[in-house]
VONU-794209 format. One line per 10 residues: for each residue x, y, z of C-alpha. Coordinates in steps of 0.02 Angstrom, whole numbers, plus 50000, padded with zeros to 5 digits. Example, Ala and Ser with C-alpha at 12.3 -4.5 7.8 and 13.67 -1.06 7.14 Angstrom:
residues 2
50615 49775 50390 | 50684 49947 50357
***
This chain:
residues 329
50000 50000 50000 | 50104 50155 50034 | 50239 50079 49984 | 50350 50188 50083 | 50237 50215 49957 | 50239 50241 49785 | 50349 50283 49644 | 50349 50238 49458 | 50444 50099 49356 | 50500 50167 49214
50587 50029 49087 | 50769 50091 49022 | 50771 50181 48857 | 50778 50074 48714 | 50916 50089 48590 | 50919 50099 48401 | 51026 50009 48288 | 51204 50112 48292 | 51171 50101 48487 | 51102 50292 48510
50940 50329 48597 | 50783 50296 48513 | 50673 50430 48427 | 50614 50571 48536 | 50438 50527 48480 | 50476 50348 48569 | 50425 50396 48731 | 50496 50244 48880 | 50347 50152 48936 | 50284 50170 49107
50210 50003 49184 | 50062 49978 49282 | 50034 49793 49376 | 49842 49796 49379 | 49761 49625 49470 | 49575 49592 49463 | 49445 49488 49423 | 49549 49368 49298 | 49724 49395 49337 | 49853 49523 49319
49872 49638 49187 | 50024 49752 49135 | 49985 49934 49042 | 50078 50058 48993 | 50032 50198 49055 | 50164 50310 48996 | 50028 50417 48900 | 49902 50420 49016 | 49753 50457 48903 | 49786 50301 48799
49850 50170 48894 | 49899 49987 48814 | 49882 49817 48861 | 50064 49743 48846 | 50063 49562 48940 | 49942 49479 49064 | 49943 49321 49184 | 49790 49227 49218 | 49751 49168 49387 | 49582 49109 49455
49547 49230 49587 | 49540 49393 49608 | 49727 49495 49638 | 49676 49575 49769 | 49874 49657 49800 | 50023 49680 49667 | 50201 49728 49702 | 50341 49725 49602 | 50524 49691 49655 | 50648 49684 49504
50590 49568 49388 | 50461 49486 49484 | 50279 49530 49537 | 50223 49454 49687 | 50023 49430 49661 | 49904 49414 49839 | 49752 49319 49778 | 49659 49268 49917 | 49616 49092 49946 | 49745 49032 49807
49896 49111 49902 | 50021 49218 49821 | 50087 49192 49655 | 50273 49222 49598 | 50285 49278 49422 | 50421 49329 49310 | 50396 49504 49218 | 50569 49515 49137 | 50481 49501 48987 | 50294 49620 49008
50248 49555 48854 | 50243 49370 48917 | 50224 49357 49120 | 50280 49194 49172 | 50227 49089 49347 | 50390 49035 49437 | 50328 48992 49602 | 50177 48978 49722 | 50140 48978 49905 | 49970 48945 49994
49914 48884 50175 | 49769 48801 50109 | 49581 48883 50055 | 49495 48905 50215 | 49597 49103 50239 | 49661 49252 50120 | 49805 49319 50054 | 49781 49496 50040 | 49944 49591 50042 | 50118 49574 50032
50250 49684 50058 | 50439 49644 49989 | 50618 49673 50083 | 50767 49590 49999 | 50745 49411 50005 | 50586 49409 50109 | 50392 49426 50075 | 50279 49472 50229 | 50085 49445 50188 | 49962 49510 50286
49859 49324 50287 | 49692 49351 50360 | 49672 49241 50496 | 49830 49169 50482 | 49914 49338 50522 | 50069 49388 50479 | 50178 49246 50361 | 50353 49295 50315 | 50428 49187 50187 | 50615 49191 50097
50591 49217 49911 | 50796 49221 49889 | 50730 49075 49760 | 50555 49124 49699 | 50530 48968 49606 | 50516 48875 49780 | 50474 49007 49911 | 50504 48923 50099 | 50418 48971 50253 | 50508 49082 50373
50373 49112 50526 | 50177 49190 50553 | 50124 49281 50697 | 49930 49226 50664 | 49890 49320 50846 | 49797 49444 50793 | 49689 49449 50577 | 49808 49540 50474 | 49732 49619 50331 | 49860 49753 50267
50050 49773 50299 | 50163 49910 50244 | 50374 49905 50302 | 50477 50055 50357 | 50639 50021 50426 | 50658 49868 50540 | 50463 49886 50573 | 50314 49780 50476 | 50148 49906 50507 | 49987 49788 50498
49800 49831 50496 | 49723 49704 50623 | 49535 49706 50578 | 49465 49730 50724 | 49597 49717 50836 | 49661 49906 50777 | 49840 49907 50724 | 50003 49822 50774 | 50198 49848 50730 | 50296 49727 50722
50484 49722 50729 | 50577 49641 50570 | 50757 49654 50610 | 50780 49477 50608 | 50633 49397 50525 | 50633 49236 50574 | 50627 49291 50761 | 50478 49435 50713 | 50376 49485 50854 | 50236 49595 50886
50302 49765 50990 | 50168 49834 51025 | 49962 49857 50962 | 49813 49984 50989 | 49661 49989 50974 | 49571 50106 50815 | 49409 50191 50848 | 49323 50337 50753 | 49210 50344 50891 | 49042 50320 50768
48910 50310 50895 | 48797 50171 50825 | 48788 49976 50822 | 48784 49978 50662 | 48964 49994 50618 | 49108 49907 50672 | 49289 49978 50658 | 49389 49868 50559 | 49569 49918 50516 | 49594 49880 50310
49757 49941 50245 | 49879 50078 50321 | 50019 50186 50260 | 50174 50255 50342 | 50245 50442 50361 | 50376 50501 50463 | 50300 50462 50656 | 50120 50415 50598 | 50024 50259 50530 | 49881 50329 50428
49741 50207 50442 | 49584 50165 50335 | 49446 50073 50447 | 49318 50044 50349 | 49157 50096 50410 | 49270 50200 50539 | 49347 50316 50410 | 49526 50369 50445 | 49629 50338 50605 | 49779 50414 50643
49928 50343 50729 | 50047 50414 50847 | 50228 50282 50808 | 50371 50377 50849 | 50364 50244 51006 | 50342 50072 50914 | 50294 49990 51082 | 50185 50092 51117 | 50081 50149 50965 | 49948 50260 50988
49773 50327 50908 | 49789 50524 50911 | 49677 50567 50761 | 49527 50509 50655 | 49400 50549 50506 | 49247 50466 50482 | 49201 50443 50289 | 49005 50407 50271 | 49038 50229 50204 | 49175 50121 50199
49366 50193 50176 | 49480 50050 50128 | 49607 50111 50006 | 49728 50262 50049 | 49900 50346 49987 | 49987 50518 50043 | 50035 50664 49934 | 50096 50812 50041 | 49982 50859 50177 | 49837 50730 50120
49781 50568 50142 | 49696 50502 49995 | 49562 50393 50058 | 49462 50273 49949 | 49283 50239 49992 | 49216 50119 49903 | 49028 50171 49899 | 49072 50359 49906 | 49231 50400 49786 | 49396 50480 49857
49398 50597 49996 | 49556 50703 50002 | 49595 50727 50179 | 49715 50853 50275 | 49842 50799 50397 | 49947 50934 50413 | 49885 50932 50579 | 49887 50741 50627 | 49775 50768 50774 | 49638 50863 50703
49626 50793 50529 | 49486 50872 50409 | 49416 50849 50233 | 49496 50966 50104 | 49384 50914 49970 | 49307 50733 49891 | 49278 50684 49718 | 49163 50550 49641 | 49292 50505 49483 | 49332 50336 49554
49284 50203 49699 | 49396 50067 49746 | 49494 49961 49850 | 49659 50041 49821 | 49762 50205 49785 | 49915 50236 49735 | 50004 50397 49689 | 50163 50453 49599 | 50205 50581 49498 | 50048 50695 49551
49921 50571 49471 | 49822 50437 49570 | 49788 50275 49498 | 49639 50180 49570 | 49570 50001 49533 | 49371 49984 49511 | 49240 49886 49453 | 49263 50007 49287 | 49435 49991 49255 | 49610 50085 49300
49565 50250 49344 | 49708 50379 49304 | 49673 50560 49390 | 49779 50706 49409 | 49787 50768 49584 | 49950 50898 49560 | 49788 51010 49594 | 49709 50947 49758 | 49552 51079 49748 | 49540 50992 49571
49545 50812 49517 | 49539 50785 49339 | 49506 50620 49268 | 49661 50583 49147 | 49625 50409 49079 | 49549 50243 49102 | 49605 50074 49042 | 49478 49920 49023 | 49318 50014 49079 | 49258 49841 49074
49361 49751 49208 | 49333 49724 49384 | 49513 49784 49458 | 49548 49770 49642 | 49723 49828 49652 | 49891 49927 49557 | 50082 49947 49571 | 50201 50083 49492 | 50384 50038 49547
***
């Protein structure tokens, strides 16, 4: 999710015959990892209002996470695990390896660090796994304590959305001795027995975990003491807020019934919304290079946020396609 979070993988310049750069009117292709509904999909994206199809991977569940680390994307598909695929070549993505616990719990994201992949696992929690050899992936540890439903790495710390248990860090240093440091709980304080809080995904800046909570909104967390993380901020969306990003002094947050509500956290303890627009819904957001790119049931939404007051729709690729979740390296 914020991938520390977000930048964009551009592919080196190609080169012409007598070795020199190719045409200026040859512009380097930026890639988007798109999963959904049938698999994962790679687009260029380097013109935003006309974006390509250039390879895709079939799986038989939804991708409901994508990351990227050199040549290989590491795909979270629920019950069928994660999936290790080559994307050396975008044109023709290739499975090397696969890991699952069985179908009974979810794989729903993954973060990567060197030679390890930690997947926030549903009920089986946290599972860290060596990928030094992707085509056979061995199983480090799990901390399966608490539901972990989103994970995000900064440092020696693994950040993980708990459900309903809040949020929990978790020092990495050495990751087959992991351990939980410390947890709290998340609470919007939405007065009704209708809603439950129930931490989704989180992002990390500086000495706060941003949050999404679903029908809680946005929590805010205090982690410049990792054992002893603490809510200091929230902001309830009207529905359900599961995807978010940062870009300057906002949170982007993602409800999924709503559209995106762009959120100021200048002041961590007093968030409030800037503004909201209705040009996309989804379960993720990710932003680089001042546009946002979020997954929906219509397609890749690209939108141009260097103007916060003013989202403007850039693009969309496969209006058709159910997509749950994106990577830019």
């Amino acid at each position: 999710m914020l991938l520390a979070l977000s930048t964009i993988l551009v592919a080196a310049s190609c080169s012409n015959g007598s070795g020199g750069s190719a045409g200026e009117d040859e512009a380097a292709p930026v890639y988007a990892y798109i999963g959904g509904s049938t698999g994962l999909d790679i687009v260029n994206v380097a013109d935003p209002a006309s974006p390509v199809l250039v390879g895709s991977y079939a799986t038989a569940q939804y991708v409901l996470d994508v990351k990227v680390s050199g040549d290989l994307a590491v795909l979270s598909t629920g019950s069928q695990g994660v999936f290790f695929v080559d994307v050396s070549d975008p044109t023709s993505p290739t499975l090397k390896g696969r890991y699952t616990v069985g179908t009974w719990t979810n794989a729903k994201e993954t973060e990567i660090s060197g030679d390890y992949a930690y997947i926030a696992y549903d009920s089986q929690g946290l599972v860290i796994l060596n990928i030094s050899n992707p085509a056979s992936p061995s199983y480090v540890m799990s901390i399966s304590k608490y539901t972990a439903t989103g994970v995000t790495l900064s440092g020696n710390y693994a950040y993980v959305a708990l459900a309903t248990s809040g949020f929990g860090v978790v020092d990495v240093s050495t990751p087959s001795s992991a351990a939980y440091v410390g947890t709290c709980a998340c609470n919007s304080n939405k007065n009704s027995s209708t809603y439950q809080d129930s931490a989704q995904q989180c992002v990390v800046s500086g000495n706060y975990a941003y949050v999404t909570e679903g029908s809680g909104g946005l929590a805010i967390v205090d982690i410049s003491t990792p054992a002893s993380p603490s809510q200091v901020g929230y902001y309830v969306t009207p529905d359900f807020a599961r995807g978010i990003d940062l870009s300057g002094d906002f949170a982007y947050v993602t409800d999924i019934y709503n559209g995106i509500y762009v959120i100021g956290v200048s002041t961590p303890t007093a968030p409030s919304q800037y503004n909201f627009s209705d040009l996309a819904m989804g379960d993720q957001l990710l932003i680089t290079g001042g546009k946002a790119y979020v997954p929906t049931y219509e397609g890749l939404k690209i939108i141009d946020i260097s103007n916060p007051a003013s989202p403007a729709l850039k693009g969309t690729y496969g209006a058709s396609n159910y997509y749950c979740s994106v990577y830019l390296e």
